[in-house]
N, C-alpha and C positions, 0 to 999 in steps of 0.2 A: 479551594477548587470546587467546583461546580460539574461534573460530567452529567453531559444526556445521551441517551443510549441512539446511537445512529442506524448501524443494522446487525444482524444475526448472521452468523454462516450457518450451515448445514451440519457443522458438528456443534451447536447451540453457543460457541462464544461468540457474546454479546461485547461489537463496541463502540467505545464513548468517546464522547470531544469536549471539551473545557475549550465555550467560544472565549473565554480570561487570559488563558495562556498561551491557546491554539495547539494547546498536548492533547494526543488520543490515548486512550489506552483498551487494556482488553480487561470487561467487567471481572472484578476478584482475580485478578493476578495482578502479583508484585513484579516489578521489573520488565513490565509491558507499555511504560508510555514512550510516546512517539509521533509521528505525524506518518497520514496516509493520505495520497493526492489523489488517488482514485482508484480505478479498478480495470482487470484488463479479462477479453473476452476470449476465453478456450477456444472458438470456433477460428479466431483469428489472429490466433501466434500459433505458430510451429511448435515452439519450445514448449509450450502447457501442452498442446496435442501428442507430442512424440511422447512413447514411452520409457518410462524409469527418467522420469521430468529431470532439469539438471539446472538448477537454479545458477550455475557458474554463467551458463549459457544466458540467460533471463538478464542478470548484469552487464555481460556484455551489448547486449542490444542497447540497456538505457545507458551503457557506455556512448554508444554509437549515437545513440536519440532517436532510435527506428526500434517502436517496439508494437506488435502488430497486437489493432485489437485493445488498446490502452485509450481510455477516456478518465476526464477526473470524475466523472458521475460514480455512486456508487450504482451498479444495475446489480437485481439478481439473477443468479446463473454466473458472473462476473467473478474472478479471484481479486480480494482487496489486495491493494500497492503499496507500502508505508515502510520506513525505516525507525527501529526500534532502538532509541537514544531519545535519552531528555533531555538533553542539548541544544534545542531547535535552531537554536542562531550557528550553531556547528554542521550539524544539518545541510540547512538550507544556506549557506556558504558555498557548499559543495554542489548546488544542484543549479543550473540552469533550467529555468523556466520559458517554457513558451506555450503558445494557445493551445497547440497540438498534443504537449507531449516535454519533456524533462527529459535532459542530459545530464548523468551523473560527471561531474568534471575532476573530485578528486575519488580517489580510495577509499569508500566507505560500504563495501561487501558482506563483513561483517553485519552490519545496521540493517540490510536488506531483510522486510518479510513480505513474502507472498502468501495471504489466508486462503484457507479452503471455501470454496463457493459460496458466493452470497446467498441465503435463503430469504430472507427478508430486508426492507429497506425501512425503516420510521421517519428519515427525515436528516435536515441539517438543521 
């Protein structure tokens, strides 16, 4: 596997995508690979905005496939989107894809990570 390092959050993890396997993970931690489809903008979800954040909430929205503020771009200022399994064909089974924006279709809440704010972007 090959990883190149994508972007940086504000708390310094750094992470990577293996264009091989299509796994991300987050640089020097075990038990971090996964895929991340993009990133969603604090200014424009409720749920990141309200305080004492509640991530139960955050899945239900990509339950719904209304999640405000969600682009696959990574931008900074942005919190990254990805579910943490190396599984991808299990994954991405469960996700309905569209231009807009991804419906989660079965139970995979668990797998959900929201990263702390992009600080930097390097690239895909």
């Amino acid at each position: 596997m090959t990883y190149r390092d994508i972007f940086k959050t504000e708390r310094g993890s750094v992470y990577q995508f293996d264009g091989e396997t299509g796994l991300w993970r987050r640089e020097n931690r075990e038990k971090s690979e996964g895929i991340y489809l993009g990133s969603i903008n604090p200014e424009e979800n409720e749920v990141l905005r309200s305080e004492g954040f509640n991530i139960r909430l955050l899945y239900e929205e990509f339950c719904r496939g209304n999640v405000g503020g969600f682009t696959y771009e990574f931008i900074v200022g942005n919190h990254p989107v990805g579910f943490i399994y190396s599984d991808l064909k299990y994954i991405l089974e469960r996700l309905e894809i569209g231009e807009s924006g991804f419906k989660i279709k079965d139970g995979i809440f668990n797998f959900l990570h929201i990263g702390h704010e992009i600080a930097e972007v390097f690239g895909i």
